[in-house]
C-alpha positions as CSV (number, residue, x, y, z in Angstrom):
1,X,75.1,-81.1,-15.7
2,X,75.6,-77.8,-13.8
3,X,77.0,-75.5,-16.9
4,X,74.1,-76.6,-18.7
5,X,70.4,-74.7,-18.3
6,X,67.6,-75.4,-20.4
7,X,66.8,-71.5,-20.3
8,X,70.0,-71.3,-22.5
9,X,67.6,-73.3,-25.6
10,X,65.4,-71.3,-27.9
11,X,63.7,-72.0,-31.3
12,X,65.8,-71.0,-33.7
13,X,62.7,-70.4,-36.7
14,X,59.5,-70.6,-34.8
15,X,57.7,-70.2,-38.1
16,X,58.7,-73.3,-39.7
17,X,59.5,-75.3,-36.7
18,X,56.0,-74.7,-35.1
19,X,54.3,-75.1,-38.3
20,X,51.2,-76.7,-37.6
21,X,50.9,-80.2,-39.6
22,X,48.0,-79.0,-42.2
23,X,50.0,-76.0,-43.1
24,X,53.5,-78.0,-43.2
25,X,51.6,-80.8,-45.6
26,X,50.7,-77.8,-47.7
27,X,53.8,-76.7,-48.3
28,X,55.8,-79.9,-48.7
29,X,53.4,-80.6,-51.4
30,X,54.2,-77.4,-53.4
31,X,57.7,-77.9,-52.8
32,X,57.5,-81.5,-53.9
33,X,55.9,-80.1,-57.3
34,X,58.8,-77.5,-58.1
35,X,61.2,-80.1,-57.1
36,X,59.7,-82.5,-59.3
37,X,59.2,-80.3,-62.3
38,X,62.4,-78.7,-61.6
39,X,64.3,-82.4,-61.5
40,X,62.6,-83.5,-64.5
41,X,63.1,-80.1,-66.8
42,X,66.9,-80.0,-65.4
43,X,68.8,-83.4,-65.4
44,X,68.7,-86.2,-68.2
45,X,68.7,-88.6,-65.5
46,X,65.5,-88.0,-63.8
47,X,63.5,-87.3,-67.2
48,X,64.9,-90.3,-68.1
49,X,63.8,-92.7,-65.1
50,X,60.3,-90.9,-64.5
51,X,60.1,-91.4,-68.4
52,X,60.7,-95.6,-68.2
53,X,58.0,-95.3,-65.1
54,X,55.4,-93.7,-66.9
55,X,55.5,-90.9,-64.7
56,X,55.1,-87.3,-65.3
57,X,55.5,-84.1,-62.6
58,X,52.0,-83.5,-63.1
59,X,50.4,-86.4,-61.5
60,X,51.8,-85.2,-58.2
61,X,48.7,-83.8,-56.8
62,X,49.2,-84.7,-53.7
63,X,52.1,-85.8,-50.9
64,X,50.9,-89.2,-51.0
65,X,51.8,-89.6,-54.8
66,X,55.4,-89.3,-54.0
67,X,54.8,-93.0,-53.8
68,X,54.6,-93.4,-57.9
69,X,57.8,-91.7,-58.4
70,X,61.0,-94.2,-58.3
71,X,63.2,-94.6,-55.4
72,X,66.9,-93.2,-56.5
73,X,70.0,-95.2,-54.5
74,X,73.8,-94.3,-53.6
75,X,74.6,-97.0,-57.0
76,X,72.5,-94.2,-59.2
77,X,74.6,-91.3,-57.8
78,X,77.8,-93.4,-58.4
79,X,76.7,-93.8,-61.9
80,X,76.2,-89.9,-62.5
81,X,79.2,-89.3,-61.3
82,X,80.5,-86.4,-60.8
83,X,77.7,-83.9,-62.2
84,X,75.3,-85.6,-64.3
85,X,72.6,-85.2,-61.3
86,X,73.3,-81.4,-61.0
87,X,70.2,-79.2,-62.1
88,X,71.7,-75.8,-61.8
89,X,74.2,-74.1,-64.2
90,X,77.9,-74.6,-63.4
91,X,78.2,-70.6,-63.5
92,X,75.5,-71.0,-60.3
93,X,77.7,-73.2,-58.1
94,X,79.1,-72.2,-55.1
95,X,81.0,-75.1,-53.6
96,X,81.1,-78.8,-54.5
97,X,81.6,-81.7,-51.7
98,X,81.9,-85.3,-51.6
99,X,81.2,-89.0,-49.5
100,X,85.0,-90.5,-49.0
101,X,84.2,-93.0,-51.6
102,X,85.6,-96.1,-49.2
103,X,83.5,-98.5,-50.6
104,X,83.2,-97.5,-54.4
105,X,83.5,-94.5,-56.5
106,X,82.3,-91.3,-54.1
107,X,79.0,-89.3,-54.7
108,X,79.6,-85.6,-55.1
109,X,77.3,-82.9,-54.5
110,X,77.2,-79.3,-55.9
111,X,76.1,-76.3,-53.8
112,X,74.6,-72.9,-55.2
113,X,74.5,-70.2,-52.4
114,X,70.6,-70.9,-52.1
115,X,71.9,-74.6,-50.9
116,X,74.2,-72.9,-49.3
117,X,71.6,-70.9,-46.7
118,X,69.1,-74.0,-46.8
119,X,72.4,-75.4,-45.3
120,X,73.0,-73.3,-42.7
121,X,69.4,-72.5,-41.8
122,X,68.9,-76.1,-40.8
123,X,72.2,-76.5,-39.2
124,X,71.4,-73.3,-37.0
125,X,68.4,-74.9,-35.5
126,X,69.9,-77.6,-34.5
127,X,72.7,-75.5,-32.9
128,X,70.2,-73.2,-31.0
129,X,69.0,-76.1,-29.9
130,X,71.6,-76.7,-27.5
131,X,71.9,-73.0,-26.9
132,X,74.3,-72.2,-29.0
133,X,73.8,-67.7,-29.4
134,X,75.6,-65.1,-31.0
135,X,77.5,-65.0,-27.7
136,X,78.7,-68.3,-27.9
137,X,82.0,-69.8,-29.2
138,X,81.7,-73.0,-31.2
139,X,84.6,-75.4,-31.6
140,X,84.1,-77.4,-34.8
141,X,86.1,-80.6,-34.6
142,X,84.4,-82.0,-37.7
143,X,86.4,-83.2,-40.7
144,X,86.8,-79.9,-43.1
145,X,87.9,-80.4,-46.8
146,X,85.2,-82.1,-49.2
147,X,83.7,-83.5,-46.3
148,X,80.3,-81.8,-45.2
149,X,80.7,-81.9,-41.4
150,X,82.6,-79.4,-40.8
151,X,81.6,-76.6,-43.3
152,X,78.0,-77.4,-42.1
153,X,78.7,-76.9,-38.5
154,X,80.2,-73.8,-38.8
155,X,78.0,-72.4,-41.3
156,X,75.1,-73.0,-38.9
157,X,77.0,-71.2,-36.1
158,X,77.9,-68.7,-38.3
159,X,74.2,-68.2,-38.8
160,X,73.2,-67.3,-35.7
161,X,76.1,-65.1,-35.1
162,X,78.1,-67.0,-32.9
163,X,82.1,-67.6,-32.8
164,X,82.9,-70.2,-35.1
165,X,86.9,-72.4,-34.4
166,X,87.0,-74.5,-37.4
167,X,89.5,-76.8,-36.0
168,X,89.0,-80.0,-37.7
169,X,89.9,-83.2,-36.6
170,X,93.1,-84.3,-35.4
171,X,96.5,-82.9,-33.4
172,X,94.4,-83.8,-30.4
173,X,96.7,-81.7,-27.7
174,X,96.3,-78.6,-30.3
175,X,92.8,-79.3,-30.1
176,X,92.6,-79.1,-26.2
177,X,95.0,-76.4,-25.9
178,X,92.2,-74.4,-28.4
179,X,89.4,-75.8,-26.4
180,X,91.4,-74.2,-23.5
181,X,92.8,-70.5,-25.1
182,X,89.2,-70.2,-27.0
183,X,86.9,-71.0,-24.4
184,X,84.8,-73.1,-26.2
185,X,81.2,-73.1,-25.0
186,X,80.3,-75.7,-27.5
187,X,82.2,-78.9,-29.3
188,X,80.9,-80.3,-32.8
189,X,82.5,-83.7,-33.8
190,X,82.0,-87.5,-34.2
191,X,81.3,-89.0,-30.7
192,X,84.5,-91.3,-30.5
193,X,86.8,-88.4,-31.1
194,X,85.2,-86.4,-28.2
195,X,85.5,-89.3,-25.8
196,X,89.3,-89.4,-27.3
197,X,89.6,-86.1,-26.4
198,X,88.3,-86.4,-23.5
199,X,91.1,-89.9,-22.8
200,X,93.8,-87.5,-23.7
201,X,93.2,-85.1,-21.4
202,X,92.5,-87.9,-18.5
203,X,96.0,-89.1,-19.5
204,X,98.1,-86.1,-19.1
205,X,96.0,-85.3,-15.7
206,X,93.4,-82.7,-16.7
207,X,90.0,-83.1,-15.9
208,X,87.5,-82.5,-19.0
209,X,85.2,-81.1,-16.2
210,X,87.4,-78.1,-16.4
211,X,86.8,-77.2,-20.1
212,X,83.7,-74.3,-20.4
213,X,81.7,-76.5,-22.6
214,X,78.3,-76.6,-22.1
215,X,77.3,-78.9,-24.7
216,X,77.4,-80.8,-28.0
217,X,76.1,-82.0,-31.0
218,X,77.4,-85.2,-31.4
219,X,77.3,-87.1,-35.6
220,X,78.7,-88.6,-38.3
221,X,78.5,-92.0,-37.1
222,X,75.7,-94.3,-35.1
223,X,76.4,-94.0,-31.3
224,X,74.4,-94.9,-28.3
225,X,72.7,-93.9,-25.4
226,X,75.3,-95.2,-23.0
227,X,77.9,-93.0,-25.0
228,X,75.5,-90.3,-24.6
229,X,76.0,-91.1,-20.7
230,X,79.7,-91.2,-21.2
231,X,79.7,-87.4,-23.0
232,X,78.1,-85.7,-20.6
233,X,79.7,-87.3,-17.5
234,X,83.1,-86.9,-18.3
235,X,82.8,-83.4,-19.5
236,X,79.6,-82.2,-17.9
237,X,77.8,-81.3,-20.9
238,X,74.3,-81.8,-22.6
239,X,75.1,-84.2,-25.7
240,X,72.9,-84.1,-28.4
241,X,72.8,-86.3,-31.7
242,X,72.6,-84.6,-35.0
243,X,72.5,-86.1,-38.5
244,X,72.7,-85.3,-42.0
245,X,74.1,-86.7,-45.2
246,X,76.1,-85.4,-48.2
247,X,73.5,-86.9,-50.6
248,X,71.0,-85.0,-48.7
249,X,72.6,-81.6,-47.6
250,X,74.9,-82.4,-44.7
251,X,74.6,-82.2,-41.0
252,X,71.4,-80.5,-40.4
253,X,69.1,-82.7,-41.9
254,X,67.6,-83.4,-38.2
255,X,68.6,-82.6,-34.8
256,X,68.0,-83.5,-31.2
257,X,66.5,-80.8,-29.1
258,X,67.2,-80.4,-25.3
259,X,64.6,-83.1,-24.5
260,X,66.4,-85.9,-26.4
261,X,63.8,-87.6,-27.6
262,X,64.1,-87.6,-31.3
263,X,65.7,-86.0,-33.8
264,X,63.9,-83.1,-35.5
265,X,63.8,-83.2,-39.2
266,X,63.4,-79.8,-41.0
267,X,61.1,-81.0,-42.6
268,X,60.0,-77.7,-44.5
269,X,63.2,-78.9,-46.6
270,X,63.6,-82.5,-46.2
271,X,60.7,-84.9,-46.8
272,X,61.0,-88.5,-45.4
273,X,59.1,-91.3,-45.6
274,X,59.7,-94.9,-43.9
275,X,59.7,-98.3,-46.1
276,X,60.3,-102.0,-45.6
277,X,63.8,-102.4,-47.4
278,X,62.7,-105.7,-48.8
279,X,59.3,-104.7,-50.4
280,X,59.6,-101.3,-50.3
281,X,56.6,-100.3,-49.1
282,X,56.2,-96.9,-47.3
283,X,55.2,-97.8,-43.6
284,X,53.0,-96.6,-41.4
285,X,54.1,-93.9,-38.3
286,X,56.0,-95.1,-35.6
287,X,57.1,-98.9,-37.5
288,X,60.7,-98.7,-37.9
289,X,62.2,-98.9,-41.8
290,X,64.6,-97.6,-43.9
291,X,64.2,-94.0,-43.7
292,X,64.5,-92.3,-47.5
293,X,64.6,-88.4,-48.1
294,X,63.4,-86.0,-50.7
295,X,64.7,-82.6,-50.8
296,X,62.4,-79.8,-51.1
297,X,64.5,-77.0,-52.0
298,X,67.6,-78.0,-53.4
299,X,69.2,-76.1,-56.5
300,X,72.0,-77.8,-57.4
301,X,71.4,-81.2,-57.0
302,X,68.0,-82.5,-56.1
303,X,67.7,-86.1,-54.4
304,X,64.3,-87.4,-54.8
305,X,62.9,-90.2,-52.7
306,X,66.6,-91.2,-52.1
307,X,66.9,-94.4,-50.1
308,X,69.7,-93.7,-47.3
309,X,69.8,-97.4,-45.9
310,X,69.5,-96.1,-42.3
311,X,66.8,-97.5,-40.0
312,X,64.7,-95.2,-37.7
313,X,61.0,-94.5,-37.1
314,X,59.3,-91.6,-37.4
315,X,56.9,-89.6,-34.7
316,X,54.7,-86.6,-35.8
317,X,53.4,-85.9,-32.3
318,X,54.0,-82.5,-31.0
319,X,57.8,-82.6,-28.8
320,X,58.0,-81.3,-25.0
321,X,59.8,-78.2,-26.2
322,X,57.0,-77.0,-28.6
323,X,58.4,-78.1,-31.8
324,X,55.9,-79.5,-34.6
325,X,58.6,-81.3,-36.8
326,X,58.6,-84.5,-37.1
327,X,61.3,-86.4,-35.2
328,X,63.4,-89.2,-36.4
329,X,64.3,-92.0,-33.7
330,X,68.2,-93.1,-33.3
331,X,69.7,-94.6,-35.8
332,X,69.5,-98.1,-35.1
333,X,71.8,-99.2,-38.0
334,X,72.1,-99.7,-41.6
335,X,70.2,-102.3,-43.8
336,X,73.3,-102.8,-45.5
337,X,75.9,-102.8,-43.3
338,X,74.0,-105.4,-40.7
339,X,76.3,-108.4,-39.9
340,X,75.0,-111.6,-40.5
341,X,76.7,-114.1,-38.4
342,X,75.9,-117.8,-38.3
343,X,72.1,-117.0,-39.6
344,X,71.7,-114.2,-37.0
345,X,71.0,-110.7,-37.8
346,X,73.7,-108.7,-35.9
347,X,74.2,-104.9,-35.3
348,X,77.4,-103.2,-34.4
349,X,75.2,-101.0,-32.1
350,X,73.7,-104.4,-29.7
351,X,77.6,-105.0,-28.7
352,X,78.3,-101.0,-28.0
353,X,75.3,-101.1,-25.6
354,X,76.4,-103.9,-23.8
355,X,80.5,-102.6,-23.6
356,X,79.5,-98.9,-22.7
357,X,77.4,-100.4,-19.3
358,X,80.7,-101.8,-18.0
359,X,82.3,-99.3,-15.9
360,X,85.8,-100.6,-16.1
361,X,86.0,-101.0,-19.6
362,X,87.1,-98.1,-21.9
363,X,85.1,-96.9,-24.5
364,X,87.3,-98.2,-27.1
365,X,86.5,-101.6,-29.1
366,X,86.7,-103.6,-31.8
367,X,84.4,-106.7,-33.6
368,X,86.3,-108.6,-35.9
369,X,84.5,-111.5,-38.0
370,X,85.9,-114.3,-39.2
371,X,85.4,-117.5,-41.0
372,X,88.6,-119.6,-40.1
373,X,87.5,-122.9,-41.0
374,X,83.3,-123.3,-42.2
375,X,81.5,-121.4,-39.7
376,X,81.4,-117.6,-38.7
377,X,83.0,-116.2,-36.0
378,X,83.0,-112.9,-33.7
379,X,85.8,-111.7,-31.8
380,X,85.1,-108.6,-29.5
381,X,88.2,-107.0,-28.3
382,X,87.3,-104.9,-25.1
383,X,89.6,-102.6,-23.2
384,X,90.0,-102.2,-20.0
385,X,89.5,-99.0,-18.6
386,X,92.9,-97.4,-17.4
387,X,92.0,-96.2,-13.8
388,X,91.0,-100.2,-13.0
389,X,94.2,-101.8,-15.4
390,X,95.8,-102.4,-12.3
391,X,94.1,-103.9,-9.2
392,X,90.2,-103.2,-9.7
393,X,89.5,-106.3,-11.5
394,X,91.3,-109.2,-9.3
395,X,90.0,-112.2,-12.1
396,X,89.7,-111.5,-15.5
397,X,88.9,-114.5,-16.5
398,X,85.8,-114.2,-14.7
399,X,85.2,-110.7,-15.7
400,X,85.7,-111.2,-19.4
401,X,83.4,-114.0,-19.5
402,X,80.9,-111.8,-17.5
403,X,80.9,-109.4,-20.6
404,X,80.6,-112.4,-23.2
405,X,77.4,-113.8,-21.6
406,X,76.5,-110.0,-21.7
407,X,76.8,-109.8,-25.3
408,X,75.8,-113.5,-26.0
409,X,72.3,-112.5,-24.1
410,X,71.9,-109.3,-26.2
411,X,72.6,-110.6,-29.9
412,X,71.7,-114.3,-29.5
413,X,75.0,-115.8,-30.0
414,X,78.7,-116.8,-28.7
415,X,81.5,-114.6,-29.1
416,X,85.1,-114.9,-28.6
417,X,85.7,-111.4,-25.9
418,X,89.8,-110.8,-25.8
419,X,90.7,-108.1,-23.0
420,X,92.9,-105.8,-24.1
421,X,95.3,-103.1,-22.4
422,X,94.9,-99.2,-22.1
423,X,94.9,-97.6,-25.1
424,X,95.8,-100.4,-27.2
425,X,92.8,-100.7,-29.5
426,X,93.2,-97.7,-32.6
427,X,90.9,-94.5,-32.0
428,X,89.9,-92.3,-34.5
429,X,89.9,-88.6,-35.2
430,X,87.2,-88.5,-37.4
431,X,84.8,-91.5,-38.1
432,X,85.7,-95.0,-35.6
433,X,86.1,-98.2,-37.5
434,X,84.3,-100.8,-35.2
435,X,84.1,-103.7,-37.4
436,X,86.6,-105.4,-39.4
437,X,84.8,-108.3,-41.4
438,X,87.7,-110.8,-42.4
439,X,85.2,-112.8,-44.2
440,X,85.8,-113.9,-48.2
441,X,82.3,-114.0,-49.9
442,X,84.1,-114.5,-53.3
């Protein structure tokens, strides 16, 4: 990655993101009071709920007593909806956003301007991170509108004084021709649209290479290491994950540093804890649960102990680049949105390992599940790489039943692999829709 230079990184808040642990424990734990007294004087709903628990703000005494307070869920926002879990006065809101609501009605979050520079604060970090400076000009190919990933993005580059394109998503040959006229030194946006960027460019002959980027932070939907390889080889970059949610705040919640080997969480803001999702106990470092976030410093609308359904580990040991913040791991996938298929626990992400390792497929699929007659089945529909449609690969029968052994030996079962031709199989210009579950559980 010859653009990219690891003298180009910096800490963005030393204070808070070198804390040592004693003094970060110390002032979680008075954050978690205010939050808790503030929650509880503030909105119905949570002086209801710690009301029916028999809990009271004052028996937080310590961190470790989070653990009597109730967990809250995405069903509880749903039934708030849209500002019965909002602590702040209307007259104090600043901007209001919102989840799409594709699987029910959508969560909605207010923002006061305190929210506002918690927002942008955490989003900065992440952004120096990569290296973005004042100098730098940031390309934010997020979704804008009541989705958070764009605002976030550029209110974290706004932060540290750099250049800010709020793009969007979408009118991809607008959006090379910008990352062209503006030279972008840095893309924000969901993986799959970068690599479509990236295919759209390929197809009309330019080389990504050429673009100025020098890197990336990468979100809004799981993705893997082998589309982290993918990033930075076709447009010689440093990719970096980042990772947020509405609920929470937004992007921002955690980001990769240079030394991609977690996700840091600010922590100073954001308190998680890891539990079983089927006992809900919290578990110990390093096991891998459903992470579930309290915010510290929230005005408008507190989450406390809110279960996110995402599975990660955390690691509290001090990172390579000098960083004390805890660091989230990859997320692994969703405790609700895991596939069981024929008794066999199945993630989306097992199959996207094994597809993004074959060179002469395109990073462009699909898993369909079915249930045509009494038992389950899985369709993956691959496609084939444009530069080896032609002559590379001499017997596809051969080669596609190469890649369903593949996928058989990484998930445990059979599949049904269909080849498919260039840019057949949709893409996406915001979040990729990789599964399509034809199953009737009525």
């Amino acid at each position: 990655m010859a653009k990219f230079s690891e003298d180009d990184v910096y800490i963005f808040n030393k204070e808070r993101e070198c804390m040592q642990r004693e003094d970060m424990k110390e002032l979680q734990l008075k954050r978690l009071k205010n939050t808790v007294k503030y929650a509880y004087e503030h909105v119905d709903f949570y002086r209801d709920l710690y009301d029916k628990h028999n809990v009271h703000p004052d028996d937080i005494k310590t961190l470790e007593d989070i653990q009597k307070l109730p967990f809250i869920t995405k069903d509880d926002l749903r039934k708030t909806y849209p500002f019965k879990l909002q602590a702040a006065p209307k007259e104090d809101w600043k901007e209001v956003h919102s989840t799409s609501g594709t699987t029910g009605i959508p969560t909605v979050a207010a923002y006061t301007q305190k929210d506002l520079d918690i927002w942008a604060e955490s989003t900065a970090r992440g952004l120096a991170s990569v290296g973005v400076n004042p100098k730098s000009i940031v390309n934010v190919a997020y979704g804008f509108g009541l989705f958070t990933g764009g605002h976030g993005a550029q209110y974290g580059a706004q932060k540290i004084g750099a250049l800010a394109v709020p793009m969007s998503s979408g009118n991809t040959p607008k959006q090379i021709n910008f990352l062209k006229d503006f030279p972008a030194d840095f893309l924000c946006c969901t993986p799959s649209y970068a690599l479509f960027i990236a295919e759209t460019m390929e197809k009309e002959g330019m080389d990504p290479k050429d673009l100025p980027l020098k890197g990336g932070l990468f979100g809004a939907e799981m993705w893997t290491e082998e589309i982290r390889a993918k990033l930075e080889e076709k447009f010689d970059i440093s990719a970096q994950n980042i990772y947020g949610l509405t609920e929470v705040i937004g992007p921002g919640v955690s980001t990769e540093c240079h030394m991609k080997d977690g996700m840091h969480i600010a922590e100073d803001h954001f308190y998680p804890e890891i539990i079983d999702p089927e006992t809900l106990e919290v578990l110990p470092e390093g096991e891998e649960g459903e992470i579930v976030f309290t915010s510290l410093t929230k005005t408008g609308m507190p989450v406390i102990r809110y279960r996110t359904k995402d599975l990660t580990s955390l690691n509290y040991e001090k990172c390579k680049c000098g960083r004390t913040t805890v660091r989230m791991s990859r997320i692994k996938g969703r405790s609700d949105d895991m596939l069981k298929v024929k008794g066999v626990i199945v993630f989306p992400k097992q199959i996207e390992e094994v597809i993004m390792k074959v060179d002469e497929l395109a990073p462009a699929y699909q898993i369909i599940v079915s249930r045509p007659d009494t038992l389950d089945e899985i369709e993956v529909q691959v496609e084939i790489d444009q530069a080896n449609f032609s002559d590379s690969i001499t017997d596809l029968e051969t080669f596609r039943n190469k890649i369903a052994k593949s996928i058989k030996e990484a998930i445990g079962i059979g599949v049904k692999v269909t080849l498919a031709e260039p840019f057949t199989i949709p893409r996406s210009e915001g979040k990729a829709k990789r599964v399509i579950d034809k199953r009737d559980f009525s």
